[in-house]
C-alpha positions as CSV (number, residue, x, y, z in Angstrom):
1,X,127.7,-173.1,168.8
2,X,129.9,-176.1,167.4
3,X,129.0,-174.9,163.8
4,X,129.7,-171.2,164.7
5,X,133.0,-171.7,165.7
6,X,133.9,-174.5,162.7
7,X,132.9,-171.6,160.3
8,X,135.3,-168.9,162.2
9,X,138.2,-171.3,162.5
10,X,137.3,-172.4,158.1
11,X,137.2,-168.2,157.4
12,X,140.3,-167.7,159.5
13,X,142.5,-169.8,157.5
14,X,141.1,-169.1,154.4
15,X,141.3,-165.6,155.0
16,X,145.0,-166.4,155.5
17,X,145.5,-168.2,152.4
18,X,143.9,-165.5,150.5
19,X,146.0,-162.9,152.0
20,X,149.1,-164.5,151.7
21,X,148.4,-165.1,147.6
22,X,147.1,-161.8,147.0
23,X,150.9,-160.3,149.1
24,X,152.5,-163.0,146.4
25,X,150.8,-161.1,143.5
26,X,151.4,-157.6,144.7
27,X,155.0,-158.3,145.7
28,X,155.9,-160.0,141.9
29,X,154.3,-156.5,140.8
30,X,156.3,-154.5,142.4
31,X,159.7,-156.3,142.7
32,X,160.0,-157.7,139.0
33,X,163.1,-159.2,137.9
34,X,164.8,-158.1,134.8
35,X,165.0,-160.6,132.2
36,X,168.7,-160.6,130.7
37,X,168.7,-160.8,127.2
38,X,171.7,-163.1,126.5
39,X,172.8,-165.2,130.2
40,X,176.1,-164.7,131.3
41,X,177.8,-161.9,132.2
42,X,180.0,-159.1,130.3
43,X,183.8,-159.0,130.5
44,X,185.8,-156.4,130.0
45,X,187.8,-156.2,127.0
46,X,185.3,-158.9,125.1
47,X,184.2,-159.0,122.0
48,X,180.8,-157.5,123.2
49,X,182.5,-154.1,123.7
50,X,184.3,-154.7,120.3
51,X,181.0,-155.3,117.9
52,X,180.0,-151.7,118.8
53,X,183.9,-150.4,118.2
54,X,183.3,-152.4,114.5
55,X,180.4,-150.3,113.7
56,X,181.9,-147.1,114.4
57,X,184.3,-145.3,111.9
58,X,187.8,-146.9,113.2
59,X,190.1,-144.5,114.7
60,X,193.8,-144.3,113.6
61,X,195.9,-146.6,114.9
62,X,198.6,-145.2,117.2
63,X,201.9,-146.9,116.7
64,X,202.9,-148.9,119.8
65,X,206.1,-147.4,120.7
66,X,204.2,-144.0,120.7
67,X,201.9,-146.4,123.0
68,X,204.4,-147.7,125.1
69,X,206.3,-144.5,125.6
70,X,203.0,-142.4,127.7
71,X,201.7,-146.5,129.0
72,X,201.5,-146.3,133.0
73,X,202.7,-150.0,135.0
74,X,200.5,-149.2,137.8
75,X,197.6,-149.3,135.7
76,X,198.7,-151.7,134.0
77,X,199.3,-153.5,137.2
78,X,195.3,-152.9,137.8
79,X,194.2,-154.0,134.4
80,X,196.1,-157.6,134.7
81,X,193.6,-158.3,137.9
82,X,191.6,-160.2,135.8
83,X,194.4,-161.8,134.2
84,X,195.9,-163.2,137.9
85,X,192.9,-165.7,138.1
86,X,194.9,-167.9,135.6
87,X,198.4,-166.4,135.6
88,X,201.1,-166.0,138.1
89,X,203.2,-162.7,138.2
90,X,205.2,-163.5,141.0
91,X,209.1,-164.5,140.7
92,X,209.4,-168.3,141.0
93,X,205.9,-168.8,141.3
94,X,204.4,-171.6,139.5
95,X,201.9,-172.2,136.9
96,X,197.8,-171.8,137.8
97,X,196.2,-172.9,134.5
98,X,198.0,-170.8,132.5
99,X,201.6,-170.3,132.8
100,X,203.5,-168.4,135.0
101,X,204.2,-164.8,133.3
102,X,207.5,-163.6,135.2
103,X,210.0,-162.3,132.6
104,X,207.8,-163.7,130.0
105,X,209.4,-160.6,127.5
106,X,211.8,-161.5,125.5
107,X,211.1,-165.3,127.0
108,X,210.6,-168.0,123.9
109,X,206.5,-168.8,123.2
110,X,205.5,-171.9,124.7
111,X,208.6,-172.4,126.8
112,X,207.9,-172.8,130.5
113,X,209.2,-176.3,130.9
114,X,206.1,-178.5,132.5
115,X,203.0,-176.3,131.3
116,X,200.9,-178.3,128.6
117,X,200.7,-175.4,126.0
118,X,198.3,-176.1,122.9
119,X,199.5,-176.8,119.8
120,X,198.2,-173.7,118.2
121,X,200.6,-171.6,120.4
122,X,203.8,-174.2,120.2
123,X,203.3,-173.8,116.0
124,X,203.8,-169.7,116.7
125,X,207.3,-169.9,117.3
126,X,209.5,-167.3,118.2
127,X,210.4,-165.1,121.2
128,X,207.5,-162.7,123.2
129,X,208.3,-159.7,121.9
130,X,206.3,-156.5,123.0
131,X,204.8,-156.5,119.1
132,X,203.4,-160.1,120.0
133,X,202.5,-159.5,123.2
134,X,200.3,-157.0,122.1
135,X,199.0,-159.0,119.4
136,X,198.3,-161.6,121.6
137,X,196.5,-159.5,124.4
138,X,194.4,-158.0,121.8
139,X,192.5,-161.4,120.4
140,X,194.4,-164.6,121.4
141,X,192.6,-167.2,119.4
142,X,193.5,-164.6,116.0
143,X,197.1,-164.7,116.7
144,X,196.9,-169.1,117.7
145,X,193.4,-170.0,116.5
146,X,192.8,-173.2,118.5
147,X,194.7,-172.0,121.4
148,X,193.4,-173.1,124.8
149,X,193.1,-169.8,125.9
150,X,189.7,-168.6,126.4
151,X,190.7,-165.0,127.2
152,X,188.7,-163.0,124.7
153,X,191.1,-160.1,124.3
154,X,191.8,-156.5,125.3
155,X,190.3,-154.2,122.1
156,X,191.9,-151.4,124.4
157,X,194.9,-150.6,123.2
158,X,196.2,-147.6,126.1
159,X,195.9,-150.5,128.4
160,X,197.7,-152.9,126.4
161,X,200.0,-150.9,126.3
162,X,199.9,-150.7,130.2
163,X,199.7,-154.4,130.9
164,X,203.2,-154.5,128.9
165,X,204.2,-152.2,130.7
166,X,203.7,-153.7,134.1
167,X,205.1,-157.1,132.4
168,X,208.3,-155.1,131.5
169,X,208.6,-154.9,135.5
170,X,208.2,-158.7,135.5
171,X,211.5,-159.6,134.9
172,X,215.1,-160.0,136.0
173,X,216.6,-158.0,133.0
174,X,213.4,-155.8,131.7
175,X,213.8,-155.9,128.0
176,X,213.9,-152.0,126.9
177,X,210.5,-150.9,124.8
178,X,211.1,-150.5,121.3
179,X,211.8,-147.3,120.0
């Protein structure tokens, strides 16, 4: 009777090992994950929506004033969420790892007084104008190659044209949009 019982207890738990790898195989079936092609994740605005723009027979370009004069500061205001993980929009508030962007129209490049700017962006020169800020927002490192930026750019231009219109609001004395 010893034996009898060995063998049930041996068959019980093997039974249960079995089981448990044959659930295994079924379940990796059934629930297979999807291998991404290239790791990471997509941002909007990146140069993996622009590759397929390239290919494509380019549109004409709308002038930016035209731009600026239908662009919308609350969406603009929802586009620059992304941009708030870096930047600060908020009067007197200080830099995050970029600089702070209140009244950063008609404010000179590479000015705020403290922020370690790269020296691709100090060699620009000049003021931000609305032409430059567009310029930068659409491809930073082509307007300041070697900037420390790592923002790959807004290919969009209607909402470029809406994120300079919510930095318009930005400011103290809103520069006017150019006509």
């Amino acid at each position: 009777m010893e034996t009898t019982n060995a063998n049930k207890i041996a068959l019980a738990v093997l039974g249960a090992l079995l089981g448990t790898m044959a659930l295994g195989v079924f379940s990796s079936a059934v629930f297979a994950p999807e291998k991404a092609a290239k790791p990471g994740y997509a941002l909007a605005g990146g140069e993996a929506t622009a590759a397929p723009a390239a290919a494509a027979p380019a549109a004409p370009e709308v002038p930016l004033p035209a731009l600026l004069a239908k662009a919308d500061a609350a969406k603009g205001q929802t586009d620059v969420k992304v941009c708030e993980a870096c930047h600060n929009f908020d009067k007197g508030g200080g830099a995050k790892v970029g600089p702070p962007l209140w009244g950063v129209v008609g404010r000179p490049i590479a000015s705020v007084a403290g922020f370690s700017y790269s020296d691709a962006l100090k060699a620009v020169g000049g003021d931000w104008t609305y032409e430059k800020l567009n310029q930068w927002i659409t491809k930073p490192s082509a307007m300041a190659a070697g900037t420390k930026m790592a923002f790959p750019g807004e290919a969009e231009a209607t909402k470029r044209a809406d994120i300079l219109a919510f930095l318009q609001k930005q400011s103290d004395n809103p520069v006017p949009f150019p006509k």
